[in-house]
N, C-alpha and C positions, 0 to 999 in steps of 0.2 A: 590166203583165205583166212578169213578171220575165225577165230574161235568162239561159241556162246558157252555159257555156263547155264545147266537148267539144274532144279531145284523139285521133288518130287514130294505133292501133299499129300502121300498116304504111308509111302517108307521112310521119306528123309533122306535119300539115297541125293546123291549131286553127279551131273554128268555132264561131260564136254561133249558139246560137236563143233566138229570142222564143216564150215558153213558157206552158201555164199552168201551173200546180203540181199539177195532174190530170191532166196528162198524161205518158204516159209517157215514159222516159229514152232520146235518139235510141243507134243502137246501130250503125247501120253509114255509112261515109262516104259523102256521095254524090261525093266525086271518083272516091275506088281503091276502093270495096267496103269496103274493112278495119273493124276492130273500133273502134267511140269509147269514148272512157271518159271519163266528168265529172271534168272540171275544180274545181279549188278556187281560186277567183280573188281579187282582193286588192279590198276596197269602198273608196268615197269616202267614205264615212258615219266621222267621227273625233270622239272625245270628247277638249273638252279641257278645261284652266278646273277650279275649283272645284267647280262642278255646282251645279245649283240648291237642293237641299236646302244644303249648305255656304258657299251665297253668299246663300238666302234664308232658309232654317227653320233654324238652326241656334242655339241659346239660346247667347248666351257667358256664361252663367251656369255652365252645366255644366265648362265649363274657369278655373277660377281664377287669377289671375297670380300669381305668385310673384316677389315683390318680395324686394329687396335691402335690407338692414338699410343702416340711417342712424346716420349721428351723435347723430341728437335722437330715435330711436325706442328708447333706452333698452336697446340689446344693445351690448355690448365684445366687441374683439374681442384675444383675446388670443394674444399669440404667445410661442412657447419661446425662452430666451434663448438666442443663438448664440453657443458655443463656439471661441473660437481655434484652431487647429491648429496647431502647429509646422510648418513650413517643412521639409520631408526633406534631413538635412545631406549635401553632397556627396563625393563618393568622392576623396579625394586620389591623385595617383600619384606 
């Protein structure tokens, strides 16, 4: 049975009920009378990890690696030749 959390607009007071999901939403406090209103509360229930599809069914076929060119795999790699700059001459006083 699920638990609701209700929330009271007159004390502030907060209350669990053990609930079924047929039955209707409680509506007034039994401390002060006042008006409750549901609660949205925080669950234990937490996903984490890769997931099962990702850690079990996942082909690494579909993702290819992309590898780094080598020395003996027959690609050069070429670079633009680098240019001197003169040195900016300094200002005499």
């Amino acid at each position: 049975m699920p638990i609701y959390e209700y929330g009271c607009t007159e004390c502030g007071k907060h209350i669990e009920a053990f609930q079924k999901i047929s039955e209707e939403p409680l509506t007034v406090c039994p401390d002060c009378g006042g008006e409750l209103s549901k609660l949205i509360s925080s669950t234990s229930f937490v996903l984490k990890g890769g997931g099962w599809y990702a850690d079990g069914y996942a082909s690494s076929d579909k993702k290819p690696e992309k590898k780094a060119p080598t020395a003996d795999s027959g690609e050069k790699k070429t670079e633009a030749p680098k240019e001197k700059t003169p040195a900016p001459a300094k200002a005499e006083k």
